[in-house]
C-alpha positions in Angstrom: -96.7 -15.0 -51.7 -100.5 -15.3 -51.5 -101.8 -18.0 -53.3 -104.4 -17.4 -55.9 -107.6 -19.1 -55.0 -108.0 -21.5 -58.1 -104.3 -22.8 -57.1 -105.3 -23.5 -53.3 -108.5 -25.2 -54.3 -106.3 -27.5 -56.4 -104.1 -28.2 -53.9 -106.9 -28.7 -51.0 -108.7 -30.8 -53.4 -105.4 -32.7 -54.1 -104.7 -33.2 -50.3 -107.4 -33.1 -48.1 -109.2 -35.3 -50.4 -107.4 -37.5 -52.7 -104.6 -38.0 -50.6 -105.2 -37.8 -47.0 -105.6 -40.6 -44.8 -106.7 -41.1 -41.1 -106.0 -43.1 -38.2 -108.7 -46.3 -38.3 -109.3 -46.3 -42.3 -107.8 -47.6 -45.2 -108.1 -45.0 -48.3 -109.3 -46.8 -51.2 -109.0 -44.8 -55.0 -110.8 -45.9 -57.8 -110.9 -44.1 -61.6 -114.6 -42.1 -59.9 -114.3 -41.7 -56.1 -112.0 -42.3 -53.3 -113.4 -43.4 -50.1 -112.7 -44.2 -46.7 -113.5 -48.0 -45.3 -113.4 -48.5 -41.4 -110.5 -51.1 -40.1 -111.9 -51.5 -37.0 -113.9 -50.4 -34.3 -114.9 -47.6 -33.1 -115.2 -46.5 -36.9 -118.3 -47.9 -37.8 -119.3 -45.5 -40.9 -117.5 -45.1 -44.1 -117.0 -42.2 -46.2 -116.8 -41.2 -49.6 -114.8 -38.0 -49.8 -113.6 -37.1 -53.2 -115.6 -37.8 -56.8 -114.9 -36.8 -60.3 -118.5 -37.6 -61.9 -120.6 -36.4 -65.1 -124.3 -36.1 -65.7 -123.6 -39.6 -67.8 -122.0 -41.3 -64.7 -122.9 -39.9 -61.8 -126.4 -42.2 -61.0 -124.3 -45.4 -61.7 -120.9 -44.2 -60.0 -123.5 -43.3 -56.8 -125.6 -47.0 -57.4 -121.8 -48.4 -57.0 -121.1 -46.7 -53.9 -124.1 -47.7 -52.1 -123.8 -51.7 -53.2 -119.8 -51.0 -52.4 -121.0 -50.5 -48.3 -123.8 -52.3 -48.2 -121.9 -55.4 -49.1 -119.6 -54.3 -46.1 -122.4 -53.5 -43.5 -121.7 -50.2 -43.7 -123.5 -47.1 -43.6 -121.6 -43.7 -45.5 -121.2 -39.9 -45.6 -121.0 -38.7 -48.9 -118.8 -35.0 -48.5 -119.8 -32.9 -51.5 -118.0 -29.4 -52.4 -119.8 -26.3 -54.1 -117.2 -27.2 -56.7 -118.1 -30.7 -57.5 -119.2 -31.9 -60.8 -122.0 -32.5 -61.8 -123.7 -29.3 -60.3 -126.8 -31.5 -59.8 -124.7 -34.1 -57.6 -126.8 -33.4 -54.4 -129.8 -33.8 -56.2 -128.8 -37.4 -57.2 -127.8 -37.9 -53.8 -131.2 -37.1 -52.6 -133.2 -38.8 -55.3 -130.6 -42.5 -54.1 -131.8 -42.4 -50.7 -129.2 -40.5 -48.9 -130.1 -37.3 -46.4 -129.0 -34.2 -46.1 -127.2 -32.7 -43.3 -126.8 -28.6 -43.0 -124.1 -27.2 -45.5 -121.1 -25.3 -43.5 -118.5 -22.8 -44.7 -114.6 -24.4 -45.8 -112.7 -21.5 -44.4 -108.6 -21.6 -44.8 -105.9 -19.8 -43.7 -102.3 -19.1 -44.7 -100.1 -19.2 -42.1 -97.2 -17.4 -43.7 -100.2 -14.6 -43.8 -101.2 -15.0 -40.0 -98.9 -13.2 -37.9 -101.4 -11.7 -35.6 -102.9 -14.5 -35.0 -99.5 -16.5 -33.8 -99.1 -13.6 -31.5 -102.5 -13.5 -29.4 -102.2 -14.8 -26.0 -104.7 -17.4 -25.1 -105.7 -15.5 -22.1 -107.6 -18.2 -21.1 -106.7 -21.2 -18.9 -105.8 -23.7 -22.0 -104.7 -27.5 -21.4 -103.7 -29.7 -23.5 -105.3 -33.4 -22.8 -103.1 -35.9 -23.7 -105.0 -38.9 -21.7 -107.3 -40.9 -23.6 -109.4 -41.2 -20.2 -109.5 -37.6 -19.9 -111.6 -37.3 -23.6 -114.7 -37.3 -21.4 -113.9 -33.9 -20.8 -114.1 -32.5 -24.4 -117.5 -34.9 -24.9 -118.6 -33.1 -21.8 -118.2 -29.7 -23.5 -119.6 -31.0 -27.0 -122.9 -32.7 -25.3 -123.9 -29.3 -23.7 -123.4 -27.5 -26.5 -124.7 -30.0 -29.6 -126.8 -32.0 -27.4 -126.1 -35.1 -29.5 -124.5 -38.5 -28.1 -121.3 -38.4 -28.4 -119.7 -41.4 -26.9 -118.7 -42.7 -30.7 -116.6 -39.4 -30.8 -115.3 -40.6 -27.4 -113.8 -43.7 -28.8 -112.4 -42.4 -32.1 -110.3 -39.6 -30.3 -108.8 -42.0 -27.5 -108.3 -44.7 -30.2 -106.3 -41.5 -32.3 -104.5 -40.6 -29.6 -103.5 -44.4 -28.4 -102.6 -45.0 -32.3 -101.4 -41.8 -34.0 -100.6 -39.9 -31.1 -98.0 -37.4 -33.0 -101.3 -36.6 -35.5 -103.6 -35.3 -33.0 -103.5 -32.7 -30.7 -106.5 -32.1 -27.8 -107.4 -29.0 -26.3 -109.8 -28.3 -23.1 -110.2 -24.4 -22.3 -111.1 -24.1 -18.2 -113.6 -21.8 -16.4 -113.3 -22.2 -12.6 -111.6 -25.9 -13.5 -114.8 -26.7 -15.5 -114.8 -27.9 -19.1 -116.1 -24.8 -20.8 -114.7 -25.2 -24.3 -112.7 -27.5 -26.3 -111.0 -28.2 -29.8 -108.6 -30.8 -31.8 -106.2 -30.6 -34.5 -105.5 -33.6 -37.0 -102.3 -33.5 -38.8 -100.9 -35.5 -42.1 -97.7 -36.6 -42.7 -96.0 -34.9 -45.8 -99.3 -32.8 -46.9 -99.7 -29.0 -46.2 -102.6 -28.5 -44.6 -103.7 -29.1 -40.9 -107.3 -29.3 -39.9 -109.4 -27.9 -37.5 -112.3 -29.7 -35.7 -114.8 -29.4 -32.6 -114.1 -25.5 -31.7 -117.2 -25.6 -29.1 -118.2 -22.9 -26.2 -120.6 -23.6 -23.7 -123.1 -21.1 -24.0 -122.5 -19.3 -20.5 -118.8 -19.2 -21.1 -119.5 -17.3 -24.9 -118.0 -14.4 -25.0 -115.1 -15.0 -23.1 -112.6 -15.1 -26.0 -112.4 -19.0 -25.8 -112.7 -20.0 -29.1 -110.4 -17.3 -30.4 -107.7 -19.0 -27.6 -108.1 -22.4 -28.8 -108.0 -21.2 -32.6 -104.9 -19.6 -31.5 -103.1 -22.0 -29.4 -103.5 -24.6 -32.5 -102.1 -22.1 -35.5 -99.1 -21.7 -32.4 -98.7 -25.5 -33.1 -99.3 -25.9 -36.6 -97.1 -23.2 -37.3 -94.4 -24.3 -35.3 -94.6 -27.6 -36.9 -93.9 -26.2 -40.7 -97.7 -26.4 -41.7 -98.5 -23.7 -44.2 -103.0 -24.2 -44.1 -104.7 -24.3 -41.9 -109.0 -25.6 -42.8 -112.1 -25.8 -40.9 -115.5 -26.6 -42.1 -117.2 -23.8 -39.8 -120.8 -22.4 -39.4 -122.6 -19.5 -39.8 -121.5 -18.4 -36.2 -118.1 -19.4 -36.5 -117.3 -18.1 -39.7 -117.0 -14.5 -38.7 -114.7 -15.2 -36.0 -112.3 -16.7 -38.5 -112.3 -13.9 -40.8 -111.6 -11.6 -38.3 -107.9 -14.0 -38.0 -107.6 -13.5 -41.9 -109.4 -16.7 -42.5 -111.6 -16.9 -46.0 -113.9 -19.0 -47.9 -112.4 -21.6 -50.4 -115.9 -23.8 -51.2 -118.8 -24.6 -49.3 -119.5 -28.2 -48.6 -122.6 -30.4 -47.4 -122.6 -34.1 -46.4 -125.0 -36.5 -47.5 -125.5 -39.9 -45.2 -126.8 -43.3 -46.6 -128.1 -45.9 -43.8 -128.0 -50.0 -44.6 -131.5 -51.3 -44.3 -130.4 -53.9 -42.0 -133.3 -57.0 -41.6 -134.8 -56.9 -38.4 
């Protein structure tokens, strides 16, 4: 039975915020945020990625946050939801010193609901890469199409996969045995919901039905591992390829990043 959408915002907000954790942080809960601290290197940024603020806390809870990781060293992403109380969080956000990053779409999907997506062959030549040193290939893939540095990304996914190697599951789609597309799935233990990250297509490889085989081949494994959600925080050019697998909006949600001032 479909769940109605008040229910599975609940139940996201209760388990992809409050109560997940992930390989190379320690999940910290206080009675106004929980928060994510690094344990170690690679993971050099922290996160803050639940809060439940008011207009008459929210500028002191944020004031906390900051002092909280600059004590450590650390800079922070702040994750807010369309959802989030107060309305005006961003705003605060802005007006502490923290920047804005673009806002993307939180698409789920049911998978009881999903049958035609379990069933689409790849069609595509699909491996999965379970070799830390072969993570170059999927920064390969993300540096052509984000054209960012990526070599912290490097290290956090071979660190995963060295550490918590049942919680994460690579994916590298081939074109003439070239890296031409590639995608991960992080599970949690006990919790619901699976999520889906990178999803990335070289641009002369578009169109090729790659991103639909990767989406696919990771519902396959989700689903055959008893997950019932599947979520992605997707963009404007993803999120119609996800509807058309019976994905839908739950919330939007934008980051907000706060950088130390470290001396010179």
């Amino acid at each position: 039975m479909a769940m109605a959408h008040a229910e599975l915002l609940a139940l996201f907000d209760r388990e992809q915020r409050m109560e997940v954790n992930f390989p190379g942080y320690r999940r910290e809960t206080t009675p106004d945020v929980v928060r994510m601290i690094p344990e170690h290197p690679p993971y050099d940024e922290g996160a803050v990625i639940y809060s439940d603020l008011s207009a008459a806390n929210a500028d002191a809870v944020i004031a906390e946050q900051v002092a909280y990781f600059g004590d450590l060293g650390y800079g922070f992403e702040w994750k807010t939801y369309s959802h989030d109380a107060p309305p005006d969080l961003p705003a605060r956000l802005l007006r502490a010193g923290f920047e804005a990053e673009e806002s993307e779409n939180v698409m789920v999907l049911d998978l009881v609901e999903a049958p035609d997506l379990l069933q689409v062959s790849p069609g595509a030549d699909i491996r999965e890469i379970t070799d830390p040193d072969s993570i170059g290939e999927v920064i390969t893939v993300l540096t052509q199409v984000w054209g960012e540095d990526r070599n912290r990304l490097r290290a956090v996914l071979a660190d995963e996969m060295v550490e918590a190697p049942d919680l994460l599951q690579v994916y590298v789609a081939y074109v003439d045995e070239a890296p031409a597309a590639a995608a991960w799935i992080r599970y949690h233990p006990d919790l619901q919901f699976s999520s889906l990250w990178g999803g990335s297509t070289i641009a002369e490889h578009r169109g090729r039905g790659l991103y639909s085989a990767l989406l696919s081949v990771r519902a396959r494994d989700a689903y055959a591992r008893g997950i019932r959600f599947l979520t992605v925080d997707a963009n404007s050019m993803s999120r119609p390829i996800l509807e058309r697998f019976g994905f839908h909006l739950l919330a939007t949600t934008r980051p907000f990043n706060w950088t130390p001032n470290h001396p010179d």
